[in-house]
N, CA and C atoms as a LAMMPS dump frame, in Angstrom:
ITEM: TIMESTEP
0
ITEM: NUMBER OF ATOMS
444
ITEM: BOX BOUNDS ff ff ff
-5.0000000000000000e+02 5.0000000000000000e+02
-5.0000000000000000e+02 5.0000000000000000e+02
-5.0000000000000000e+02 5.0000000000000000e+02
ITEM: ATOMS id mol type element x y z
1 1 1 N -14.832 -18.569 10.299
2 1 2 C -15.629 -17.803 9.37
3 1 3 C -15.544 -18.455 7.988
4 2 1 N -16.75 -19.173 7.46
5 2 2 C -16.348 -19.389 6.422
6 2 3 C -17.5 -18.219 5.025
7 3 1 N -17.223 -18.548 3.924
8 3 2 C -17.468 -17.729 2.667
9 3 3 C -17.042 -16.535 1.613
10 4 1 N -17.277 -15.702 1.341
11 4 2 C -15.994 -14.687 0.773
12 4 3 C -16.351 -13.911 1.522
13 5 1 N -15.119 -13.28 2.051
14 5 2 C -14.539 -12.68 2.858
15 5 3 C -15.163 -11.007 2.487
16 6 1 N -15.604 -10.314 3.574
17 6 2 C -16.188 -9.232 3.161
18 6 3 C -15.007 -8.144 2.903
19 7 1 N -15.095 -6.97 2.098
20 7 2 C -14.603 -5.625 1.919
21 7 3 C -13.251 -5.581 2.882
22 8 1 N -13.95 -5.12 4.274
23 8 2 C -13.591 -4.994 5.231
24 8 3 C -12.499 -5.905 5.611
25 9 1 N -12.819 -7.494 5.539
26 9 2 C -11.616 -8.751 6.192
27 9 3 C -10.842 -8.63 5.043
28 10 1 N -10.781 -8.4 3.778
29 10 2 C -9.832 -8.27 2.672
30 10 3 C -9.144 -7.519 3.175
31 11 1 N -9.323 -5.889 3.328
32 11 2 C -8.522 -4.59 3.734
33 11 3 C -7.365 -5.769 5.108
34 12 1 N -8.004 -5.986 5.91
35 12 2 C -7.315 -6.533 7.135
36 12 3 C -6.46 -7.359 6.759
37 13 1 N -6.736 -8.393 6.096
38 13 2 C -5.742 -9.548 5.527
39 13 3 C -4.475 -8.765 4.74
40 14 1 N -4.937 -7.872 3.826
41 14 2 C -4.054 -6.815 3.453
42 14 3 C -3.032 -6.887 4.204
43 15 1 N -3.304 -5.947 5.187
44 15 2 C -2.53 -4.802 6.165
45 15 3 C -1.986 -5.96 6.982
46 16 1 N -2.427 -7.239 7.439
47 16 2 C -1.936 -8.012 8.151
48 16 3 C -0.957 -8.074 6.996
49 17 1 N -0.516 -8.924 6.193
50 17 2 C 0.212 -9.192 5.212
51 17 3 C 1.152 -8.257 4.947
52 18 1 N 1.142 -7.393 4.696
53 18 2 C 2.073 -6.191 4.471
54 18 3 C 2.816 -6.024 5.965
55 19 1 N 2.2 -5.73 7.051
56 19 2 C 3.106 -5.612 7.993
57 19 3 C 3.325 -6.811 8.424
58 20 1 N 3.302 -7.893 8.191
59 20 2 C 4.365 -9.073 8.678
60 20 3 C 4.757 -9.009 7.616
61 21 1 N 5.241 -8.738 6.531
62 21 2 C 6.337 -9.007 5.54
63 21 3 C 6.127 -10.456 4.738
64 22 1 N 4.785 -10.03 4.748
65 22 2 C 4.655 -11.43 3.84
66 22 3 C 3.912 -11.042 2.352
67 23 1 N 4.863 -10.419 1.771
68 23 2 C 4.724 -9.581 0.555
69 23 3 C 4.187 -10.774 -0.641
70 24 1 N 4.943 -12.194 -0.365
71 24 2 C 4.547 -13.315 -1.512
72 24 3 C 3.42 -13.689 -1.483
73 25 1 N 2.572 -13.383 -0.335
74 25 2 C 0.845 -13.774 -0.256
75 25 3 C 0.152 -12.81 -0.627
76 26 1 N 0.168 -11.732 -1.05
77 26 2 C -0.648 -9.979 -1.411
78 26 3 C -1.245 -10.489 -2.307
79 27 1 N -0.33 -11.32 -3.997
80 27 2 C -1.183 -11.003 -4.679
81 27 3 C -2.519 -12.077 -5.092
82 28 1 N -2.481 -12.888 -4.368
83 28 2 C -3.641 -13.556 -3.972
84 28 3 C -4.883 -13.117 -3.718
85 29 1 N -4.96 -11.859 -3.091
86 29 2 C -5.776 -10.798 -2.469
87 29 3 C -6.525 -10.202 -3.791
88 30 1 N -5.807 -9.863 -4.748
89 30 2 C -6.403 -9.289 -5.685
90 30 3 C -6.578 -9.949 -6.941
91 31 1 N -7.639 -9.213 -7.756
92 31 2 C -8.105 -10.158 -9.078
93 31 3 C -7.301 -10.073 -10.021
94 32 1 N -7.857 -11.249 -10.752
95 32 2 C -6.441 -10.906 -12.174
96 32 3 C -6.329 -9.756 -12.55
97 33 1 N -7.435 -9.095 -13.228
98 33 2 C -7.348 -7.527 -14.073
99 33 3 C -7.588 -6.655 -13.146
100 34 1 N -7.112 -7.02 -11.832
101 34 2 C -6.937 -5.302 -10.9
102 34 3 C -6.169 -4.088 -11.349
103 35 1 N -6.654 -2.972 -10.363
104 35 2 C -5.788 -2.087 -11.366
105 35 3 C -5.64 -0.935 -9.922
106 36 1 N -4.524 -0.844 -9.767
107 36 2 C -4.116 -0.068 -8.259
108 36 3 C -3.424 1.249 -8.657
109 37 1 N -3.777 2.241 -8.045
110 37 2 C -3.237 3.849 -8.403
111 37 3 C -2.705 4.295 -7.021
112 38 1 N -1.694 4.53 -7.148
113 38 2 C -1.004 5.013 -5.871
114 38 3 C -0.72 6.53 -6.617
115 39 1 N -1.524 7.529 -5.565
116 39 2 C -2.449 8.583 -6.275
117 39 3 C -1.239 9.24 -5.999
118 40 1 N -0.582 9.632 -5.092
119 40 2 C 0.454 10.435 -4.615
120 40 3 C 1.892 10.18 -4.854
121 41 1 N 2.298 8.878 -5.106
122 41 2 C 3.861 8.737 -5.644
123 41 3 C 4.07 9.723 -6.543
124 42 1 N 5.248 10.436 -5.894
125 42 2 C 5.726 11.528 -6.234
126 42 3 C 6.852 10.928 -7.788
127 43 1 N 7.062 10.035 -7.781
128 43 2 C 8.282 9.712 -8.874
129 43 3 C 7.635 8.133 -9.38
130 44 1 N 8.15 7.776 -10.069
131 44 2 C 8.197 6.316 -10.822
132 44 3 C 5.984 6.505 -11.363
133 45 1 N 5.73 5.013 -11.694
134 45 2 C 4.597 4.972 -12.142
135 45 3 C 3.484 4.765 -10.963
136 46 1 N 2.548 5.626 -11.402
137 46 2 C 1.248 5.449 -10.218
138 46 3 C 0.523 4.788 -10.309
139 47 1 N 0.002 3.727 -11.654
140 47 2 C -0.388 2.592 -12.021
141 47 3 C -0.216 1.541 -12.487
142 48 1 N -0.882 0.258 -12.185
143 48 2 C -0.263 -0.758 -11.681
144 48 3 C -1.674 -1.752 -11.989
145 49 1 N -1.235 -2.506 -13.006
146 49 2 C -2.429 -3.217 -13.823
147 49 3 C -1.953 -4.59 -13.839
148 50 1 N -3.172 -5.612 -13.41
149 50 2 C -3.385 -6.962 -13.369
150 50 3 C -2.338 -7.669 -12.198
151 51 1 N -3.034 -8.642 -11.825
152 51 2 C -2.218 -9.648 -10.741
153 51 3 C -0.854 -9.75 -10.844
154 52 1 N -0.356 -9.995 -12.376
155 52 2 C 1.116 -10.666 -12.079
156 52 3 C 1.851 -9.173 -11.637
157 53 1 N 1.702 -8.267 -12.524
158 53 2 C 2.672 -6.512 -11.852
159 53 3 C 2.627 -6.598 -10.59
160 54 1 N 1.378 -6.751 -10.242
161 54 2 C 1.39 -6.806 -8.782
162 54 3 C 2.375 -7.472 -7.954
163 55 1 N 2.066 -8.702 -8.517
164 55 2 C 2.923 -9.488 -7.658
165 55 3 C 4.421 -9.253 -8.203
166 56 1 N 4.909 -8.648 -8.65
167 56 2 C 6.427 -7.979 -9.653
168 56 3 C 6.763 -7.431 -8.493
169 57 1 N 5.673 -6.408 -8.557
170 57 2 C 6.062 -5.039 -7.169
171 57 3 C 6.344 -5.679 -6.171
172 58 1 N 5.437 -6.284 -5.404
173 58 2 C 5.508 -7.11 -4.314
174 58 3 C 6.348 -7.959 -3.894
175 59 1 N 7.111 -8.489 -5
176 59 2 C 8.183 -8.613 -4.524
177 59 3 C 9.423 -7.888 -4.73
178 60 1 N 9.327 -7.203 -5.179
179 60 2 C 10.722 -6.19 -5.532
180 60 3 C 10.49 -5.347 -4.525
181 61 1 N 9.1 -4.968 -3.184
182 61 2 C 9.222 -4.332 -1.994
183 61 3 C 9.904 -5.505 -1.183
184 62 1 N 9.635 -6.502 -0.872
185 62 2 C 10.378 -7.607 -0.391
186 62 3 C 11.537 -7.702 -0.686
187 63 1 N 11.981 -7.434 -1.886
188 63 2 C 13.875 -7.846 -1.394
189 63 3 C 14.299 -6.272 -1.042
190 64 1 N 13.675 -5.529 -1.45
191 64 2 C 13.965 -4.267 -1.235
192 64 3 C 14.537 -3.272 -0.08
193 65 1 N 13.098 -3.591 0.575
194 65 2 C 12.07 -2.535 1.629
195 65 3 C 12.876 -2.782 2.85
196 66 1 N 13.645 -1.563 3.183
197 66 2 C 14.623 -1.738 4.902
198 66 3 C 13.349 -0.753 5.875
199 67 1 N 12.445 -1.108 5.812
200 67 2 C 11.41 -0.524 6.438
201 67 3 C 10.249 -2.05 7.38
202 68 1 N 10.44 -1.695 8.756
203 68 2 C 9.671 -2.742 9.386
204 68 3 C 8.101 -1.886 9.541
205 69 1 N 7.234 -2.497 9.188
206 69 2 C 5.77 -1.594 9.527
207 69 3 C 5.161 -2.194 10.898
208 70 1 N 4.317 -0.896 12.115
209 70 2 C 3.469 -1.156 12.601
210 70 3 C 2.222 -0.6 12.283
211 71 1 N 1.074 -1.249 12.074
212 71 2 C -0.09 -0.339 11.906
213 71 3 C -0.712 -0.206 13.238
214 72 1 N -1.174 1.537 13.152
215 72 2 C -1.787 1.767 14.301
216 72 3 C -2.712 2.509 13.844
217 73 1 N -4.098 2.937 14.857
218 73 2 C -5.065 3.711 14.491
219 73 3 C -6.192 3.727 13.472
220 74 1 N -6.086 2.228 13.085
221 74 2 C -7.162 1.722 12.159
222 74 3 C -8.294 1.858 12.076
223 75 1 N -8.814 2.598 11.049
224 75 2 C -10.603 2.736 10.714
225 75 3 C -10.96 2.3 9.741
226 76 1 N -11.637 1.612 9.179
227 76 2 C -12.154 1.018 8.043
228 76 3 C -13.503 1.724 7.898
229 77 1 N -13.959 2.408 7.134
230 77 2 C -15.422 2.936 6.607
231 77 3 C -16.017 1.846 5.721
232 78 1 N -16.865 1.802 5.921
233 78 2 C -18.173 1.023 4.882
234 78 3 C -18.809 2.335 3.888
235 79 1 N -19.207 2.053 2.703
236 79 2 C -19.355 2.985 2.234
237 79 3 C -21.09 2.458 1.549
238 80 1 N -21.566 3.349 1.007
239 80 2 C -23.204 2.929 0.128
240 80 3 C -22.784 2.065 -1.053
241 81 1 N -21.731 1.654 -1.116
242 81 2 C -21.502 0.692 -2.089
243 81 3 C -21.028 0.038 -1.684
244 82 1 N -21.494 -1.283 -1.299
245 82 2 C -21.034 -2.917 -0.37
246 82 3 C -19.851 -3.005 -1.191
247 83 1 N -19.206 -2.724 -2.198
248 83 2 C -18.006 -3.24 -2.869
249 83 3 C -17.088 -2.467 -2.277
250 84 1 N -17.285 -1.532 -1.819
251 84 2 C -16.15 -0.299 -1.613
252 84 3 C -16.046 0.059 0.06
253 85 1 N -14.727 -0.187 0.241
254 85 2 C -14.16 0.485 1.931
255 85 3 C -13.089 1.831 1.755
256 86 1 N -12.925 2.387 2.859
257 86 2 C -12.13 3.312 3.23
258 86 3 C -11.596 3.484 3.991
259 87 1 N -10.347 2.946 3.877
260 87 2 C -9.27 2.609 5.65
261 87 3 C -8.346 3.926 5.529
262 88 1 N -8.389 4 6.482
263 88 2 C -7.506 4.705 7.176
264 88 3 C -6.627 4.392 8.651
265 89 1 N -5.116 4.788 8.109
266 89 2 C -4.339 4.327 9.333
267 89 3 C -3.156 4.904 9.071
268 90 1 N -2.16 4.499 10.415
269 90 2 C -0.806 5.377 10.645
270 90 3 C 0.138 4.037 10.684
271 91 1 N 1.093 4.527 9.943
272 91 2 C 2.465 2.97 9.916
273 91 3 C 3.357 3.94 10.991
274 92 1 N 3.333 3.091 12.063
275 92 2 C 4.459 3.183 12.669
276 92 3 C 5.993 2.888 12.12
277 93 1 N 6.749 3.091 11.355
278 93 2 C 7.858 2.996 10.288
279 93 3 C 8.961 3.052 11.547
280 94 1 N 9.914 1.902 11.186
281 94 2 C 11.588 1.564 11.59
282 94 3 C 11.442 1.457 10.573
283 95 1 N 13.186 2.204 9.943
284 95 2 C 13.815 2.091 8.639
285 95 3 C 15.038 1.754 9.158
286 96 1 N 15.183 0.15 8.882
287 96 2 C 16.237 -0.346 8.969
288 96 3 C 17.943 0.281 8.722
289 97 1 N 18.215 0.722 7.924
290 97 2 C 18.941 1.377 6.853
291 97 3 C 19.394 2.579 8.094
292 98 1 N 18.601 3.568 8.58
293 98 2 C 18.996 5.096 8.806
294 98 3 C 18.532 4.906 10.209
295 99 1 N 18.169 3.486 10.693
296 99 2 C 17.815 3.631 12.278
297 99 3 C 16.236 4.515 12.541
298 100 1 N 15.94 4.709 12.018
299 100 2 C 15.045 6.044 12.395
300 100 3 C 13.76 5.897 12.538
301 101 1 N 12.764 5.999 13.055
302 101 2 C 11.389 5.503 13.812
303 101 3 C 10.563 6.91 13.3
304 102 1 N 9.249 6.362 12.874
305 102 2 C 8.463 7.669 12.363
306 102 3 C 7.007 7.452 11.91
307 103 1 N 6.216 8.483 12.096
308 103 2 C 4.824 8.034 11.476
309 103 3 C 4.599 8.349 10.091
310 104 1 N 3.586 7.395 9.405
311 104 2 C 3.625 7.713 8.078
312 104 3 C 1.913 7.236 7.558
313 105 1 N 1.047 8.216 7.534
314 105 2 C -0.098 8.344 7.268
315 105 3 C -0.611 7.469 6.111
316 106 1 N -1.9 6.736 5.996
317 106 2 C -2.448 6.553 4.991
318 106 3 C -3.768 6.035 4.37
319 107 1 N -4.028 6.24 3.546
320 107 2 C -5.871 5.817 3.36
321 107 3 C -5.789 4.685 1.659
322 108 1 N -6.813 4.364 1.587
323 108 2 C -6.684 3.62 0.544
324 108 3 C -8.662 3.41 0.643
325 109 1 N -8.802 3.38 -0.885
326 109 2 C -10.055 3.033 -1.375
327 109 3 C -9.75 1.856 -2.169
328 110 1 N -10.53 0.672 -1.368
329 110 2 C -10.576 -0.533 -2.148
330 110 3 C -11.572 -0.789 -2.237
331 111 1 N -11.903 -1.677 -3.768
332 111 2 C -13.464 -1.939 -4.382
333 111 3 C -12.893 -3.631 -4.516
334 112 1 N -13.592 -4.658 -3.54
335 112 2 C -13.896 -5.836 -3.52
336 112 3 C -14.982 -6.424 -3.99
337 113 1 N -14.583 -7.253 -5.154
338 113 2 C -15.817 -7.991 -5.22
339 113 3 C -15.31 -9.833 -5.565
340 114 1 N -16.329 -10.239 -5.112
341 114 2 C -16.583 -11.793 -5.017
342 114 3 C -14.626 -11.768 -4.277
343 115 1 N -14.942 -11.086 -2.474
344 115 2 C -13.278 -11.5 -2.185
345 115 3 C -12.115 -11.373 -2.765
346 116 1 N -12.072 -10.404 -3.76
347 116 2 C -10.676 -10.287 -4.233
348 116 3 C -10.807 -8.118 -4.352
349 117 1 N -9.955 -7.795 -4.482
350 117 2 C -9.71 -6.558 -4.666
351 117 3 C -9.417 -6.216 -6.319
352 118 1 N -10.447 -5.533 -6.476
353 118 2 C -10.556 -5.407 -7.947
354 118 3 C -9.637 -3.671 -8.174
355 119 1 N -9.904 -2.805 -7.794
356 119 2 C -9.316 -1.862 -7.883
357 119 3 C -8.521 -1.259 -6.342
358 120 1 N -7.654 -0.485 -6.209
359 120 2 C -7.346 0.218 -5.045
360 120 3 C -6.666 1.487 -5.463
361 121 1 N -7.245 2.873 -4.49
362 121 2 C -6.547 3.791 -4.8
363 121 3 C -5.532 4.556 -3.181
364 122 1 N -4.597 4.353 -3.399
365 122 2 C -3.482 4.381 -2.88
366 122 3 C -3.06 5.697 -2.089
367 123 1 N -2.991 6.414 -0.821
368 123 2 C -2.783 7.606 -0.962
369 123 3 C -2.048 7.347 0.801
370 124 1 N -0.249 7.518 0.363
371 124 2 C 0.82 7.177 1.438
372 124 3 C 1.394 7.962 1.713
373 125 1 N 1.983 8.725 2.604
374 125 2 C 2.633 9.786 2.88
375 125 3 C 4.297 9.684 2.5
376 126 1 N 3.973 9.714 1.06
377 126 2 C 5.444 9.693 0.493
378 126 3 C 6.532 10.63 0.859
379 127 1 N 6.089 11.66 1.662
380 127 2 C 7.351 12.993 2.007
381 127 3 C 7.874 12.663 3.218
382 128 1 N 7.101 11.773 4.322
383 128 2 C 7.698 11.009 5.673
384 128 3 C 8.347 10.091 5.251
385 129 1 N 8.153 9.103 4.306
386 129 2 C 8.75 7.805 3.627
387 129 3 C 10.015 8.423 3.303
388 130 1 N 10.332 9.021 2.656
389 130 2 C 11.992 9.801 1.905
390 130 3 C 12.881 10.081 2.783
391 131 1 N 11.98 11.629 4.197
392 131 2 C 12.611 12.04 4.986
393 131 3 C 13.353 11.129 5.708
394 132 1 N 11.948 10.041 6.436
395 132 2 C 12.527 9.36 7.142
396 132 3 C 14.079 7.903 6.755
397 133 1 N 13.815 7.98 5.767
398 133 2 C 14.781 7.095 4.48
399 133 3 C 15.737 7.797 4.417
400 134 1 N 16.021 8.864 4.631
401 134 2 C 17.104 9.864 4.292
402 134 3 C 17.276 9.592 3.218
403 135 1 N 16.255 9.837 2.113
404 135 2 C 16.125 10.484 0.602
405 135 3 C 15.671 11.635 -0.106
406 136 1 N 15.542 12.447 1.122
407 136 2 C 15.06 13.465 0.25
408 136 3 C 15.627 14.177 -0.411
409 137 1 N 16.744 14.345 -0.622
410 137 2 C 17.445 15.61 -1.693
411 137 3 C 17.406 14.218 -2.953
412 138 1 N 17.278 12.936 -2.84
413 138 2 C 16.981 12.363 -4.416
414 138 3 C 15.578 12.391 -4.557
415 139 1 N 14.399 12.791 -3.831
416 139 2 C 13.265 13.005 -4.338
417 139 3 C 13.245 14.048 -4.785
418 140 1 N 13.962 15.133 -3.873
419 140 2 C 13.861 16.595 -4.903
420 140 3 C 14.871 16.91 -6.329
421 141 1 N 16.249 15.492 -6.94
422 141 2 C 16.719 15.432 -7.663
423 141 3 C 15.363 14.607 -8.896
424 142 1 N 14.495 13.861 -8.246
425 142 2 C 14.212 13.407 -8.909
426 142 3 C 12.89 13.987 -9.714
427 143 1 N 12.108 14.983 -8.538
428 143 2 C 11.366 15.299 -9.143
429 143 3 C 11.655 16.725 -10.013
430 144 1 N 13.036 17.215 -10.173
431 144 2 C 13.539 17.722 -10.712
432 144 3 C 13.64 17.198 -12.358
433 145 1 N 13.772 16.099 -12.15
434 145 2 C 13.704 15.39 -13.62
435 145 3 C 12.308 14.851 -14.226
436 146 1 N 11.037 15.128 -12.8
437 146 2 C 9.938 14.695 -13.894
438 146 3 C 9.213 15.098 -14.605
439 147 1 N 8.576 14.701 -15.898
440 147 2 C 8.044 15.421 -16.947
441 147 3 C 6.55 15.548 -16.972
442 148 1 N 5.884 14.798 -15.606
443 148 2 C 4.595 15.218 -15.123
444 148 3 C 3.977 16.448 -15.053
């Protein structure tokens, strides 16, 4: 296939990338002045502006992340705006750390243009992520402390 890569093969390259753990190739994917909202993180910041943050995060999930991903149940929507998709899918989650196997829901609106991901809005099932992490009494310490 050659030319820029539509909406759709971006989202995929994504999700391929993320679940093989190849967190140092992501921010390639997106444009310099992207700007990503992870709508539902319950704690820390929900936005996340230009390539290099990106690639900050991306790798600080990489040395991080005791979580192996499978994606299952993939739908990608096309939407009336050729720039914009709507995936939806389920991470099959091993968390290294607590042993523990679990599903963890999620959708994302990404707006591609000329092959790169210009915006994405983020929406992960952060309350399976904790449980299954065995963090939740520091999510409920933490959101105890937020001023949101």
């Amino acid at each position: 296939m050659s030319g820029t890569p539509t909406p759709r093969e971006v989202f995929h390259r994504l999700l391929d990338g993320i679940t093989a753990g190849r967190f140092s190739d992501l921010g390639a994917l997106y444009a310099e002045d992207a700007v990503v909202e992870t709508v539902f993180e319950p704690v820390g910041p929900r936005r996340f502006e230009g390539r290099a943050v990106l690639e900050e995060r991306f790798a600080a999930v990489a040395e991080r992340s005791p979580l192996a991903l499978t994606a299952a149940n993939v739908v990608v929507r096309e939407t009336d705006d050729p720039e914009v998709v709507v995936a939806e899918w389920d991470y099959r989650v091993h968390h290294r750390t607590t042993g523990r196997s679990f599903g963890c829901a999620n959708i994302q609106v990404l707006r591609v243009r000329d092959g790169l991901i210009v915006s994405s809005r983020d929406f992960h099932d952060h309350l399976a992520l904790a449980v299954g992490g065995g963090a939740l009494p520091q999510l409920v310490a933490a959101l105890g402390n937020d001023d949101r």
